[in-house]
N, C-alpha and C positions, 0 to 999 in steps of 0.2 A: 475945904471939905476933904474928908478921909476916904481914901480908894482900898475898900478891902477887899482880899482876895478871894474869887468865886472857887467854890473846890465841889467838882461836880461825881456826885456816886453811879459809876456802871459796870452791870452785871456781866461776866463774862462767860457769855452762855451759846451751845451752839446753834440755836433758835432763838430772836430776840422773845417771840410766845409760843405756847403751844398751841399752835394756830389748825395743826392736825394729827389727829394719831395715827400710828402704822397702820396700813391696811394689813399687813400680815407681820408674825412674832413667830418664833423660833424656838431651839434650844439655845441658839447662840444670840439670841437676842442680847443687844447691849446699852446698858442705858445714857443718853444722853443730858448735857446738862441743859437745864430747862426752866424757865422763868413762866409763873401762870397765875394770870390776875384775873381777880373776879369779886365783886359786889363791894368794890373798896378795899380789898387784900389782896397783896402778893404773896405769890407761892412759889418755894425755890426748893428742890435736891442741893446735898449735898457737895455733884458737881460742878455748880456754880461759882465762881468766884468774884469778889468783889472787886474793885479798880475805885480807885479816886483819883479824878484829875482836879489841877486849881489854875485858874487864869488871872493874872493881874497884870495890869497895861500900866503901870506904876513904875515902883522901883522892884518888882519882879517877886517871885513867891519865894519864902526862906523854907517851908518844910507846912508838914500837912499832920492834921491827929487825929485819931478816931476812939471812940470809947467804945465798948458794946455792955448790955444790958444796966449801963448806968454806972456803968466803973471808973475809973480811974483813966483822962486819956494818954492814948500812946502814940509813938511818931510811926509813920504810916511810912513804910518801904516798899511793901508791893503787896500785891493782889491777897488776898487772902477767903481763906475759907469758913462757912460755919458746918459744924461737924452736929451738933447737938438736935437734936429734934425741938421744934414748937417755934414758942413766938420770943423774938430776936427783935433789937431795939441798939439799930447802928448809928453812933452821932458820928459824925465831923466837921473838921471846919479847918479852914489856912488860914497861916500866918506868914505875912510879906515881910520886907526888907527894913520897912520902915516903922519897925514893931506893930502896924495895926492888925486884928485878928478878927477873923470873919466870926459872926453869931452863930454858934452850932445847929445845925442840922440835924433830926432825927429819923431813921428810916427804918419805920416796923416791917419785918419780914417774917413768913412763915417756914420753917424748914419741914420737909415733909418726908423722910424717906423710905418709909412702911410701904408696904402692895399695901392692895385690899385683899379682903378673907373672901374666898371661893366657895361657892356649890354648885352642884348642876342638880337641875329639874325638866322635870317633864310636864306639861300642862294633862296628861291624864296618866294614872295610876299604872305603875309598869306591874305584868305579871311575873312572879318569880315563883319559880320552882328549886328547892333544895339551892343552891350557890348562882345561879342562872337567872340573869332577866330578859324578858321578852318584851319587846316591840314591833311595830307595823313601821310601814316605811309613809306612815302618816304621823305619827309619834313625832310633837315637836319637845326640842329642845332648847334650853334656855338656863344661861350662865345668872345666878344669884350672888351680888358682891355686897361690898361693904367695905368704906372706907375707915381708918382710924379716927376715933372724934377730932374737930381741929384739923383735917388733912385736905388735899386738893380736892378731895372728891373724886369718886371713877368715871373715869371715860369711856369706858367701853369694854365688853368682855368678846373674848378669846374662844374660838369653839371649830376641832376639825377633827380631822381619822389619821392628820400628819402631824407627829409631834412635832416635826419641820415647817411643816405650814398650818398655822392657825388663822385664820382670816377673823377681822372683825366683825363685831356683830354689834346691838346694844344692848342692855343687862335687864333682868328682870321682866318680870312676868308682861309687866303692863306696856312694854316697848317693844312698839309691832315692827321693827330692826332686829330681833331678838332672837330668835327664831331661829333653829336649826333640824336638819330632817337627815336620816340615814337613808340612801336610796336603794343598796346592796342588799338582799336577802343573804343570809349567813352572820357568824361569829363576826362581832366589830367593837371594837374600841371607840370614846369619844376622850380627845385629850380637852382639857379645856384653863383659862386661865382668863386674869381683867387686868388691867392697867386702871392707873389714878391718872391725874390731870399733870401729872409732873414727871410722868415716864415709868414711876417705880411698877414694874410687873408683877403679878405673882406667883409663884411657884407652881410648872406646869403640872396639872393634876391628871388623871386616869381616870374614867370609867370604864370601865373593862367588864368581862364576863356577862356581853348583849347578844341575844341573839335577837338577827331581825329578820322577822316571821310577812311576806308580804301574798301567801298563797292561802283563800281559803280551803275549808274543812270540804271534804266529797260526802256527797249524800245519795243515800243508798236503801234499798227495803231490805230490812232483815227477815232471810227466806230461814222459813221455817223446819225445822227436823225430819216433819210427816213426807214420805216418797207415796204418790198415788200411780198407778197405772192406766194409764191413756193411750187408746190405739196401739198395745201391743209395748207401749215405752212406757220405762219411770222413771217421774219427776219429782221435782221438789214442791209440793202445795204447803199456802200460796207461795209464786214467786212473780216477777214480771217478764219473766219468759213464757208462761203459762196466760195466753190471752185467748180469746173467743174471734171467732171472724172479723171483728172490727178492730180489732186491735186493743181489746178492753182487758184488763188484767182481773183472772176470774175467782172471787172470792164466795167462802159461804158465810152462812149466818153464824155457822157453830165455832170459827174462829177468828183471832182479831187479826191484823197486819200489823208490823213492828217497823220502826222505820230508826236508823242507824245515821253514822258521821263520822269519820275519820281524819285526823290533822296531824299532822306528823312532827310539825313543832311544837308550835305554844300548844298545841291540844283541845278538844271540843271544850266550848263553854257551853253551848245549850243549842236542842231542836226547835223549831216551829214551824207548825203545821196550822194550813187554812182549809176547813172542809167548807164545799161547794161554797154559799154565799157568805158565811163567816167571816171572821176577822182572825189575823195573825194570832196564835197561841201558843205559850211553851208546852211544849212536847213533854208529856212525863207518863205515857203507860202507852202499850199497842189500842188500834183503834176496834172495836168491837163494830160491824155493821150487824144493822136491823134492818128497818121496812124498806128504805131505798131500795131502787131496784142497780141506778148509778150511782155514785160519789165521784167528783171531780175534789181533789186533792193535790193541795202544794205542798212543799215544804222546801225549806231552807235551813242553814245552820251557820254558827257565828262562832268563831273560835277566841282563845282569852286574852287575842291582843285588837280583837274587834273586828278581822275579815270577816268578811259575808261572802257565804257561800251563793253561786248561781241557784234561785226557783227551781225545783225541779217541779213539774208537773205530772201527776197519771190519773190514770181512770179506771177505777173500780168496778166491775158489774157483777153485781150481787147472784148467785143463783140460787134460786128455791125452785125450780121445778122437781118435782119428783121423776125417781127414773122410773122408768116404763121394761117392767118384765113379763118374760113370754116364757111359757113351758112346751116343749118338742121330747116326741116320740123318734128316738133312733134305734140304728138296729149295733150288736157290737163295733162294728168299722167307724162309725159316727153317720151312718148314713139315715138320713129322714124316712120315717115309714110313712107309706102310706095309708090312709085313711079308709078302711073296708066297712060295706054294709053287711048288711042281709039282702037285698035287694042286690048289690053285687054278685053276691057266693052264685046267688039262685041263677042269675045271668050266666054265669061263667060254669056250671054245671056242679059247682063243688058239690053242692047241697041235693 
């Protein structure tokens, strides 16, 4: 019986799989070579190189030959590389001493060495003003990849504020891994970038020109123009300086109260005001009071990256009383005259 020689193919890679990807990438990131199987197919970079060893307990092996994609074989000296992207098709086989020659071997392999194509996204709509965008420090982010058709597939994307350290994450809307959050209010960069199943990175990306907005908007009554004079001082009517004994902020019938917001980054998006038992409402005109005598009134305000402002609460006290006027008899100095009969004069001898 014929002893042919075993000629056994191995990858020479610095990971026998990719069994994990970095937890963190770099500028200086460097790719490794990498072997990665899945659903029936292996998947190899560039850095990989082939080996073929052959074993015969016989009269010993005379030389070894490989074809690739169906060509022509050739005698196998050492290790060698595939350069070419896609799907690769490595035969070989030994030939021992005693001319018999092993039945070829073939071993499909994918070459893969494209990144995946990058985006970054936010799960809700950033505001942008003129070259600026705004976010809250709830604003999540999340890396969108894409592998080359035929490629190992991504493993994971890339997402930080160091272009030195990128920590992973996982890619895409629907992987709750994904996820990334600014925690600094101020000017921030997100660098971001993914990796495929075979090491190839992609080319670290910038998003740049964020502001992150984590302070809501201040709410406030806008005091009116009209100055009235009250015990000798004047004020601003209305305002919430101007209250009554209880603390009630005192308005009339003949004017409304305006109520204001200020945000000094992303900017007001909108008021809402709840009168007495009401329900929340956008604010869009000053409030006119009628028959109430009180109004209990909230508001709140929401700026364009979605802070909410703290409830403010006040209290209104309507007045309709009419004021009460007196007419007095003085003499030039300001002084009160008194009040003379005829019955007086007659007492007093005038008369």
């Amino acid at each position: 019986m014929k002893k042919i020689a075993l000629v056994l193919l191995v990858m020479t890679v610095g990971v026998a799989l990719w069994a994990q990807i970095p937890e963190t990438v770099g500028s200086d990131y460097v790719r490794e070579a990498i072997h990665y199987y899945e659903d029936g197919k292996d998947y190899v970079n560039s850095d990989v190189f082939f080996r073929l060893d052959s074993v015969d307990y016989e009269t010993g092996l005379d030389y070894i030959q490989f074809a690739l994609d169906g060509g022509e074989f050739m005698l196998y000296k050492k290790p060698f590389q595939l350069l070419d992207e896609g799907l690769h098709e490595i035969s070989y086989r030994g030939h021992d001493n005693s001319r018999n020659v092993e039945i070829a071997k073939t071993y499909p392999v994918i070459v893969d060495n494209t990144a995946p194509k990058t985006t970054i996204s936010t799960d809700v709509p950033l505001y942008t003003r003129g070259l600026v965008r705004y976010c809250s420090t709830e604003t999540r982010w999340y890396v969108s990849a894409t592998d080359n058709a035929g490629g190992a597939g991504v493993a994971a994307g890339y997402i930080g504020t160091d272009v030195d350290f990128l920590e992973a994450y996982g890619w895409g809307e629907e992987a709750e891994d994904a996820y990334f959050t600014l925690s600094s209010e101020g000017l921030a960069s997100i660098y971001y970038s993914a990796i495929d199943n075979v090491g190839n990175l992609a080319p670290i990306n910038v998003a740049g020109g964020i502001i992150v907005d984590s302070t809501p908007p201040d709410v406030f009554i806008e005091n009116s123009s009209r100055l009235i004079r009250r015990d000798s001082e004047y004020t601003v009517f209305p305002s919430e300086d101007f209250v009554d004994d209880q603390g009630r902020i005192i308005v009339s019938t003949s004017e409304a109260v305006a109520f204001g917001a200020t945000d000094d980054l992303s900017g007001l998006d909108a008021i809402y005001v709840k009168v007495n038992d009401g329900e929340f409402q956008k604010y869009v005109e000053p409030i006119q009071f009628s028959s109430n005598e009180t109004y209990d009134i909230q508001v709140n305000a929401v700026d364009n990256v979605g802070n909410v402002s703290e409830t403010m609460s006040y209290v209104f006290y309507v007045d309709k009383i009419d004021p009460k006027s007196e007419l007095e008899l003085i003499d030039k100095d300001g002084v009160l005259l008194e009040t003379l009969t005829e019955e007086d004069l007659q007492n007093s001898g005038s008369l």
